[in-house]
KEVEX-897327 format. One line per 10 residues: number of its first residue (from 0); their letters; for each residue z, x, y of N, C-alpha, C, CB. Coordinates in pm, whole numbers, m for minus. Glycine has a CB too. Layout:
BEGIN
NUM = a = Z,X,Y,Z,X,Y,Z,X,Y,Z,X,Y; ...;
END
This chain:
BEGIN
0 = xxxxxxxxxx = m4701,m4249,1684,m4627,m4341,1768,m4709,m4383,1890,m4496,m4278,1811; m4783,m4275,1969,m4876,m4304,2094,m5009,m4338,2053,m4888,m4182,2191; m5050,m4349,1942,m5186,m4313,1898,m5282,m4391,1997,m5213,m4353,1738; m5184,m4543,2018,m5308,m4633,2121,m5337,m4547,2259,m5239,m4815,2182; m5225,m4432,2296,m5310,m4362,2372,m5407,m4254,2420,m5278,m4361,2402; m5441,m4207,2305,m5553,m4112,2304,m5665,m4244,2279,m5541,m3971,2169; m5653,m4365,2311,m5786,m4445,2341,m5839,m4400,2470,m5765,m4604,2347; m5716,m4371,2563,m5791,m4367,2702,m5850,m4206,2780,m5673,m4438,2807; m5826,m4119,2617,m5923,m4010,2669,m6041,m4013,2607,m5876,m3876,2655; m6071,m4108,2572,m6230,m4072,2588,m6324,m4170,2727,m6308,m4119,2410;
10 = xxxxxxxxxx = m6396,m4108,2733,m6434,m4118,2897,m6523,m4273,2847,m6559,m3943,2987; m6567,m4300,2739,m6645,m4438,2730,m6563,m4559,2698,m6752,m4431,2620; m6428,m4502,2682,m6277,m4658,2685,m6268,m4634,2859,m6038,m4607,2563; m6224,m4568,2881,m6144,m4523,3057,m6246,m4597,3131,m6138,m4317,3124; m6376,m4556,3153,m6435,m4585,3264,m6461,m4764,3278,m6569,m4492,3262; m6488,m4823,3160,m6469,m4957,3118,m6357,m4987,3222,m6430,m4977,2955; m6264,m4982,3152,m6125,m5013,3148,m6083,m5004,3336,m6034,m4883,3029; m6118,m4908,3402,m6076,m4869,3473,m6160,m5010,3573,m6088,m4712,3475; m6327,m4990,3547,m6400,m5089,3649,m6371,m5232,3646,m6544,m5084,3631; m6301,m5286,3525,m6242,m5426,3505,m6099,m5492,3588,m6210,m5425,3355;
20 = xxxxxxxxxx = m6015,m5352,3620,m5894,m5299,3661,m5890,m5331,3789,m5874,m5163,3637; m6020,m5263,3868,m6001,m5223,4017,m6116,m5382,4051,m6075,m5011,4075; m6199,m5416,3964,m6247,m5570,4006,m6170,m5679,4009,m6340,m5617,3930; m6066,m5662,3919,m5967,m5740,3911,m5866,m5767,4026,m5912,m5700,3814; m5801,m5638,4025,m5719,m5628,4150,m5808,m5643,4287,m5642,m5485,4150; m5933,m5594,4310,m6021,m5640,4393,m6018,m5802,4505,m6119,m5638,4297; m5980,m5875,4318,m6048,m6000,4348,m5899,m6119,4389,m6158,m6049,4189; m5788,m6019,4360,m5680,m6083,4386,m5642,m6013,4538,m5571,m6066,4260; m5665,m5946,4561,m5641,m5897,4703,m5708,m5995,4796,m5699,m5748,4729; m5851,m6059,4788,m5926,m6117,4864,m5891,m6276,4861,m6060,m6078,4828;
30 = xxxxxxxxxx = m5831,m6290,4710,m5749,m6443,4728,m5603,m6409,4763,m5747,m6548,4573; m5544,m6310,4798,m5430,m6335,4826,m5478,m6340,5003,m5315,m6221,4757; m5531,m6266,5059,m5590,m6269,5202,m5645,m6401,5252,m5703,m6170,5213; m5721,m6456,5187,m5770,m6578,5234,m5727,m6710,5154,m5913,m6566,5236; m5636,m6708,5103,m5579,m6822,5049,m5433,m6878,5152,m5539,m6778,4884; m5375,m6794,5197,m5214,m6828,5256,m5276,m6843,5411,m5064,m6672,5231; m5244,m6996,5474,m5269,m7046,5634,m5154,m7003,5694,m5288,m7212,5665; m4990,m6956,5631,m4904,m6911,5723,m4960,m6803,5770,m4778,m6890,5681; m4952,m6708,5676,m4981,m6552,5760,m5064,m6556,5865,m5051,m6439,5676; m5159,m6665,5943,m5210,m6612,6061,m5125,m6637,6157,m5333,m6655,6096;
40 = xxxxxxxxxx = m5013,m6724,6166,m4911,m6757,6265,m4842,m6615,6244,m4812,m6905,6236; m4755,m6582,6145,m4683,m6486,6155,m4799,m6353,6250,m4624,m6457,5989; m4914,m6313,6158,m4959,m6263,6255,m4988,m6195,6392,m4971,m6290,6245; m4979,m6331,6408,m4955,m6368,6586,m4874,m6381,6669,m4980,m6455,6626; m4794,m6356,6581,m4589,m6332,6645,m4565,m6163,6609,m4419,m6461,6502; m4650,m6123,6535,m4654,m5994,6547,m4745,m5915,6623,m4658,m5958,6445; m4833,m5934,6724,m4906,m5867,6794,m4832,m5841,6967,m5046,m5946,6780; m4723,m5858,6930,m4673,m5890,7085,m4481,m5774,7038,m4651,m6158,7129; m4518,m5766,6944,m4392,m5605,6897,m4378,m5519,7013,m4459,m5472,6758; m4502,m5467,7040,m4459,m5372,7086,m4430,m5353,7256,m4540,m5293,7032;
50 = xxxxxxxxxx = m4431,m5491,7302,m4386,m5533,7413,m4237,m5573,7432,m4463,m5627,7441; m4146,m5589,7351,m4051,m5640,7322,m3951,m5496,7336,m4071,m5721,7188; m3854,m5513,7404,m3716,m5473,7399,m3603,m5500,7391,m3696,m5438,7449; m3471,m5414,7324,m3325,m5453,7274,m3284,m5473,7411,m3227,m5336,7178; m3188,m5571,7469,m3101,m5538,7595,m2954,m5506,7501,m3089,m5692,7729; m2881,m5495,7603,m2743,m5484,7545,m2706,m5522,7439,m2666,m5532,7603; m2706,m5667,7451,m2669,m5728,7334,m2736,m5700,7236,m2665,m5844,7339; m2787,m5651,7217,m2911,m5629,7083,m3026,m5753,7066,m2820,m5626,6913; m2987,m5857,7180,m3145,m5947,7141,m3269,m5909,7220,m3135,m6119,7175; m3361,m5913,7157,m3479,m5893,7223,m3545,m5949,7346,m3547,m5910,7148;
60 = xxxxxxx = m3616,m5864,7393,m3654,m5959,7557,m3827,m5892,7583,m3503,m5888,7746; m3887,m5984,7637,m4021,m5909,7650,m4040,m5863,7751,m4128,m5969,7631; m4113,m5777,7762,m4137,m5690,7837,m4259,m5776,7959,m4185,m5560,7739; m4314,m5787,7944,m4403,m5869,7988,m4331,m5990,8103,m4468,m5928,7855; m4224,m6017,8058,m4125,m6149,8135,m4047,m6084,8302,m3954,m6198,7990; m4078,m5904,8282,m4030,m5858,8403,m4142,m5795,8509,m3925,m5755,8367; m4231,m5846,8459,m4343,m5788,8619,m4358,m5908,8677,m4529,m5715,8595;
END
């Protein structure tokens, strides 16, 4: 029933298999990074988190807006 998987113990299918795998996913990581122009705005609305606080109401207020 498994037989296709005792292909991947032998170490001359696996290691193949494996370097095609991680070039692959490699190469989609680097077009998913440099393909999308939103994410540098979002970005940049995220570098300013950790200045930000809840008031009462629960909306946020920066921190920065009271010195």
């Amino acid at each position: 029933m498994f037989e296709w998987l005792s292909w991947f113990t032998h170490m001359e299918n696996t290691k193949p298999f494996v370097l095609v795998l991680f070039s692959i996913t490699f190469v989609l990581i680097l077009f998913y990074v440099f393909t999308n122009k939103d994410r540098s705005k979002r970005f940049e609305s995220y570098k300013n988190i950790p200045f930000q606080e809840k008031d009462e109401d629960g909306q946020s207020k920066d921190r920065k807006d009271e010195h």
